[in-house]
C-alpha positions in Angstrom: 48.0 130.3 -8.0 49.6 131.4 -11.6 49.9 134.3 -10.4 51.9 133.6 -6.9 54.1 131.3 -8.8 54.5 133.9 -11.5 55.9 136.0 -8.3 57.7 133.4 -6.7 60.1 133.1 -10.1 60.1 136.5 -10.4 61.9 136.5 -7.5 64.1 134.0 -7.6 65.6 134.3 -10.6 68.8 136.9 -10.9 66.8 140.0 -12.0 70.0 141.8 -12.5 71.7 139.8 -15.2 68.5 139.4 -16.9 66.6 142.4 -17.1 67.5 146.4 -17.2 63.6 147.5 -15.9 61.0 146.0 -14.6 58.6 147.0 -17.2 61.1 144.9 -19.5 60.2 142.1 -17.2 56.7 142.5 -17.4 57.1 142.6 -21.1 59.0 139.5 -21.1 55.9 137.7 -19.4 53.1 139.6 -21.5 54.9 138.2 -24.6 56.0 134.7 -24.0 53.7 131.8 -25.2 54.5 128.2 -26.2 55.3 129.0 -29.6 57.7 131.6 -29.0 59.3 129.5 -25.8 61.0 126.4 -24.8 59.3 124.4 -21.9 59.1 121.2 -20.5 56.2 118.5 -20.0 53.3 120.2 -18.3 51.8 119.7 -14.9 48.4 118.3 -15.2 45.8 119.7 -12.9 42.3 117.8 -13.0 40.1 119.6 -10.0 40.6 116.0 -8.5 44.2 115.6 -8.8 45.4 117.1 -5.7 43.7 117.1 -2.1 44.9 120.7 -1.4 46.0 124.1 -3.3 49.6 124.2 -0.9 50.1 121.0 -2.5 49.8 121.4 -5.8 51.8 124.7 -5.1 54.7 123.6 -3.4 55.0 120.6 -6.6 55.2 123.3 -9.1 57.5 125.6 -6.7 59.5 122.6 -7.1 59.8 122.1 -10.4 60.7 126.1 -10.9 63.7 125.5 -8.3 65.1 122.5 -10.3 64.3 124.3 -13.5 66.2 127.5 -12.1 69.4 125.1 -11.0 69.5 123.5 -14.5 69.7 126.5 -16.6 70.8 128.8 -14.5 69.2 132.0 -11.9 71.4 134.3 -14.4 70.5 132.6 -17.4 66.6 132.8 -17.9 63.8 133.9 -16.6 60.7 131.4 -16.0 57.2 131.9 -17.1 54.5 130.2 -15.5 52.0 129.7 -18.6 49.1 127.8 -18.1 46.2 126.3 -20.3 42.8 125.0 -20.1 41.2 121.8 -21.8 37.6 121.4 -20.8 37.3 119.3 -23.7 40.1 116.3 -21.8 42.6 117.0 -24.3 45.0 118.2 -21.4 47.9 115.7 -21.9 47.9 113.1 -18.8 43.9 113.7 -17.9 42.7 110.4 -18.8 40.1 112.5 -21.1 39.3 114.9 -17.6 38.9 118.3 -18.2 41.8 119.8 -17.1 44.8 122.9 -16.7 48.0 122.5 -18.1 51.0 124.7 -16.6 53.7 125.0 -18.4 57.1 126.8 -17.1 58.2 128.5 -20.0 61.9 129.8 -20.4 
């Protein structure tokens, strides 16, 4: 799913104003992390959270499209970043292990 989100903001933000390649894209995603990024309060994902993978989809599809009208289609480019916590410490998961996906820009 990462990586059809990853695709779906690929697309949607303004490639043109951002970027002069699209290896410098690809670069852009192979080097962003949460230390080097600002982002937002993840989505928690326990495998009990949602009742289908188009759901959980469409919710972070969502939050990229309202993340994309606040800052701008021209302005950044979002990474979808995502983490795992087998160990609960996911934040939200009620000590579940869980993923974490972050929209990094």
């Amino acid at each position: 799913m990462v990586k059809e989100l990853q695709q779906y903001s690929n697309e949607t933000c303004d490639f043109d104003a951002i970027f002069y390649t699209e290896q410098e894209m690809w670069d852009n995603i192979a080097t962003r992390n949460l230390d080097n990024s600002s982002w937002g309060t993840p989505d928690t994902v326990s495998p009990d959270t949602y009742s289908s993978y188009d759901e959980l989809y469409r919710k972070v599809k969502g939050h990229i499209d309202v993340l994309y009208d606040r800052i701008g289609k021209d302005q950044a480019h979002i990474v979808v970043y995502q983490q795992w916590h087998g160990d609960g410490s996911a934040i939200n998961s009620d000590g579940k292990p869980a993923w974490e996906i972050y929209l990094l820009y």
